[in-house]
ZAMARGU-4260 file (C-alpha; in steps of 0.2 Angstrom, whole numbers, plus 5000, padded with zeros to 4 digits):
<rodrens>
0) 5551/5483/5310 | 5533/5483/5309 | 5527/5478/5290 | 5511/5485/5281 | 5504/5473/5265
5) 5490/5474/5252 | 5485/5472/5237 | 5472/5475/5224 | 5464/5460/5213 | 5480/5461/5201
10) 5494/5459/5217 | 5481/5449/5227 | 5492/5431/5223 | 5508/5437/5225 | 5503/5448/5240
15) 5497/5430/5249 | 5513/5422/5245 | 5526/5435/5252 | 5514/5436/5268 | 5515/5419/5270
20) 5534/5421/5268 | 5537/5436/5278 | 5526/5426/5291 | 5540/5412/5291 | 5553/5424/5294
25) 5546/5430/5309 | 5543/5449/5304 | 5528/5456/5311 | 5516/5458/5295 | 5499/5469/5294
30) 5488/5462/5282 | 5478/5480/5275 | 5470/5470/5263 | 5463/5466/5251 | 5458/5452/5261
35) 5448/5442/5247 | 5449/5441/5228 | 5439/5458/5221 | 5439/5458/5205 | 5431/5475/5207
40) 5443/5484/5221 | 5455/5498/5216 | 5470/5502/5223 | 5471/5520/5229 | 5461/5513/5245
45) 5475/5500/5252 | 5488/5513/5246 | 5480/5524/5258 | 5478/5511/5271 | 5497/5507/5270
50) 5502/5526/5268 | 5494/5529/5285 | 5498/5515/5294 | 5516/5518/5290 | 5517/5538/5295
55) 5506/5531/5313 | 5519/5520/5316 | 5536/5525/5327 | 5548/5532/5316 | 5563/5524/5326
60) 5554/5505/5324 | 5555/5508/5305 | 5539/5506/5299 | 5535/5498/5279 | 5524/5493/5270
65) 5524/5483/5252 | 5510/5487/5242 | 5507/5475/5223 | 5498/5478/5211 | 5499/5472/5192
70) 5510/5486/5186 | 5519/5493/5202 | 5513/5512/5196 | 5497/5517/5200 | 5499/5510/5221
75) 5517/5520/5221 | 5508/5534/5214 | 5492/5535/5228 | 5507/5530/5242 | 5516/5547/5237
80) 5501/5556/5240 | 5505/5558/5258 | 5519/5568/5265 | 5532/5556/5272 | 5529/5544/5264
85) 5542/5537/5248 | 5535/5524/5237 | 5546/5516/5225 | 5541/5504/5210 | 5556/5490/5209
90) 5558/5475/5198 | 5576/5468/5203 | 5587/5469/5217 | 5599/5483/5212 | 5584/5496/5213
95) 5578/5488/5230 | 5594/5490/5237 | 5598/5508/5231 | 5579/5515/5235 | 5581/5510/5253
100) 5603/5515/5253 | 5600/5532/5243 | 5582/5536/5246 | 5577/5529/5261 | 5561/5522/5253
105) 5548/5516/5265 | 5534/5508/5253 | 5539/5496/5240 | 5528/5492/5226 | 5529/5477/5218
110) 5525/5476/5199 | 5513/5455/5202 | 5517/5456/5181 | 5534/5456/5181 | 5540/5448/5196
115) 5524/5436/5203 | 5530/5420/5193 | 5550/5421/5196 | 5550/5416/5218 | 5568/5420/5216
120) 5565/5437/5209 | 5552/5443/5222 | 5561/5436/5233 | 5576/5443/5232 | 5567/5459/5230
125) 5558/5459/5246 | 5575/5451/5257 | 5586/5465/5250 | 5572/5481/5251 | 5571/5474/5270
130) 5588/5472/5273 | 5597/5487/5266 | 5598/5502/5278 | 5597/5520/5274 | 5616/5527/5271
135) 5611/5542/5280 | 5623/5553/5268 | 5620/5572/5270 | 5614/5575/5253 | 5602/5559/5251
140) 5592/5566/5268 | 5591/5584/5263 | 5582/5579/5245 | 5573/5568/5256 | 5568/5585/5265
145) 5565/5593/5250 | 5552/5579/5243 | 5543/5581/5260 | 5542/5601/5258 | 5535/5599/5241
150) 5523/5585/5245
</rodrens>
């Protein structure tokens, strides 16, 4: 599985620190920035950098990404600009696990207010969004279908 990761100024932190944990884990992790603290970044730019690194990926090698930014929202919302993509904002591990089950979600966006101080939290988060296949049920992949005719 091939792993896309930015961040603007408000996920920069916590974008460092699952990197760096990722990193330990042994999964192969693509830094799309930002690279530095910016206090004056915006997000739509590594939402797009992630976006199209994941739909120029293989489809069979899985490709991700995990996007952060203070409040999940606005980078989900630049990610599901493109078709293919499907952005999910999650804050506990039930959502992680049923956007990748029921949705197949290939972006997660991390809100850094709510999960950056609890390790467990994020944590838990990122190992379940990584490690819960798509189901594959009939009618999850034909609404899948439908948000990409739409998109």
């Amino acid at each position: 599985m091939k792993l896309f990761i930015g961040a603007d100024h408000g996920g920069y932190y916590l974008k460092e620190k699952i990197e760096a944990y990722l990193a330990k884990r042994d999964y192969d992790v693509e830094d799309v920035g930002g690279k530095e603290l910016d206090p004056a970044d915006d997000f739509p730019q590594f939402a797009q950098m992630a976006a199209l690194k994941v739909l120029g990926e293989d489809e069979r090698e899985d490709p991700r990404a995990i996007l952060i930014c203070k409040g999940g929202q606005g980078m989900a919302m630049a990610a599901n600009r493109f078709k293919g993509i499907r952005a999910v904002v999650v804050w506990d591990s039930a959502q992680a696990k049923e956007s990748r089950d029921d949705n197949n979600s290939n972006v997660l966006c991390l809100p850094a207010r709510v999960v950056e101080e609890d390790e467990s939290l994020w944590k838990g988060i990122v190992d379940t969004w990584l490690n819960t296949p798509f189901s594959g049920v009939a009618r999850y992949k034909r609404r899948n279908a439908q948000i990409d005719e739409v998109a």
